[in-house]
C-alpha positions, -999 to 999 in steps of 0.1 A, spaced: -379 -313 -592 -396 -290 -567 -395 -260 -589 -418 -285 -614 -441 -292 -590 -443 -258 -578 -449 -248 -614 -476 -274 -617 -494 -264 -586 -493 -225 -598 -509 -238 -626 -537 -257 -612 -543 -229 -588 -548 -204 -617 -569 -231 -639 -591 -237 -608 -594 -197 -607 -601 -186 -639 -634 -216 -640 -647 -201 -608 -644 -165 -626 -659 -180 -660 -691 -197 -639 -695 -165 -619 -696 -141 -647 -721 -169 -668 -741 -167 -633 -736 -127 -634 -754 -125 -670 -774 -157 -674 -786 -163 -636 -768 -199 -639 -736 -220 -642 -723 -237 -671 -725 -275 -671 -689 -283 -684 -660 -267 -682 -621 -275 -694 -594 -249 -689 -562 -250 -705 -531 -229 -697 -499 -221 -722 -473 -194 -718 -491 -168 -738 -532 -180 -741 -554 -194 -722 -584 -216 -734 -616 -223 -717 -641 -245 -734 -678 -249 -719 -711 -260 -724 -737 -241 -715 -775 -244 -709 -795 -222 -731 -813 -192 -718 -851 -204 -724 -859 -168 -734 -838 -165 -760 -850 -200 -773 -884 -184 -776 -866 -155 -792 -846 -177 -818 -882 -192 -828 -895 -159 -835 -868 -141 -851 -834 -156 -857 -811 -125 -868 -828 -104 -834 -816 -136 -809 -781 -139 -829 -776 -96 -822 -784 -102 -784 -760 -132 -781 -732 -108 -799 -743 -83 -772 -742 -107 -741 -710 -125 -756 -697 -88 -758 -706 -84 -723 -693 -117 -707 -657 -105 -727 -654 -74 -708 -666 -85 -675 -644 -115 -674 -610 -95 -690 -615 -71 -662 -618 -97 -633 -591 -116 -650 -565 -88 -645 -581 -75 -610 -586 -104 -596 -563 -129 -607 -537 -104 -615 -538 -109 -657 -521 -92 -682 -544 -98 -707 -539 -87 -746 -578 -101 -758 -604 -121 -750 -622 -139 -781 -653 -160 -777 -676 -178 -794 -708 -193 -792 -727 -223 -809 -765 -220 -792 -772 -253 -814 -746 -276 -790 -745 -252 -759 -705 -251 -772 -683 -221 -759 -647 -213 -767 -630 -185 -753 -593 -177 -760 -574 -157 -736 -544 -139 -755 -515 -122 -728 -498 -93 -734 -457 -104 -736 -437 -97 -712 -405 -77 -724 
């Protein structure tokens, strides 16, 4: 039974770390937080789903020209990847495969997938 709660506890811990990460490398790029943010934890990913306030430049940006704002989210999405992946295994000791995201600017909507590398 204590090896289970252990388990759980390891668990919450890591959740707990990886959304301090995620809001300090939003913070790093964007100069805020995200509003929501879930974390879950498997054996092998890792998912994070957020919401996130809209950068009120790029607003004006998406007004004036569509396909520029969509290139500079694909270049600040690109960004956020690498500087969360290398936090992930520096800080929090990762072994991390990829890091996918994805953005809906519409909803605020973010989905990022952690893939680990198998242990063998």
């Amino acid at each position: 039974m204590k090896d289970k709660s252990l388990l759980t506890e390891q668990r919450q811990s890591l959740k707990k770390d990886i959304a301090r990460i995620y809001n300090e490398v939003n913070k790093e790029i964007f100069q805020t937080g995200v509003i929501q943010l879930r974390v879950e934890v498997t054996d092998e990913k890792i998912l994070i789903f957020g919401l996130h306030k809209r950068d009120p430049a790029l607003q004006i940006l998406e007004k004036v020209d569509g396909a520029l704002t969509m290139w500079a989210d694909s270049l600040l999405i690109d960004e956020f990847k690498k500087r969360f992946k290398y936090k992930m295994e520096t800080i929090v000791g990762l072994n991390v495969f990829s890091v996918l995201k994805d953005y809906d600017p519409s909803t605020g909507s973010a989905c990022l997938t952690i893939i680990l590398k198998k242990m063998s």
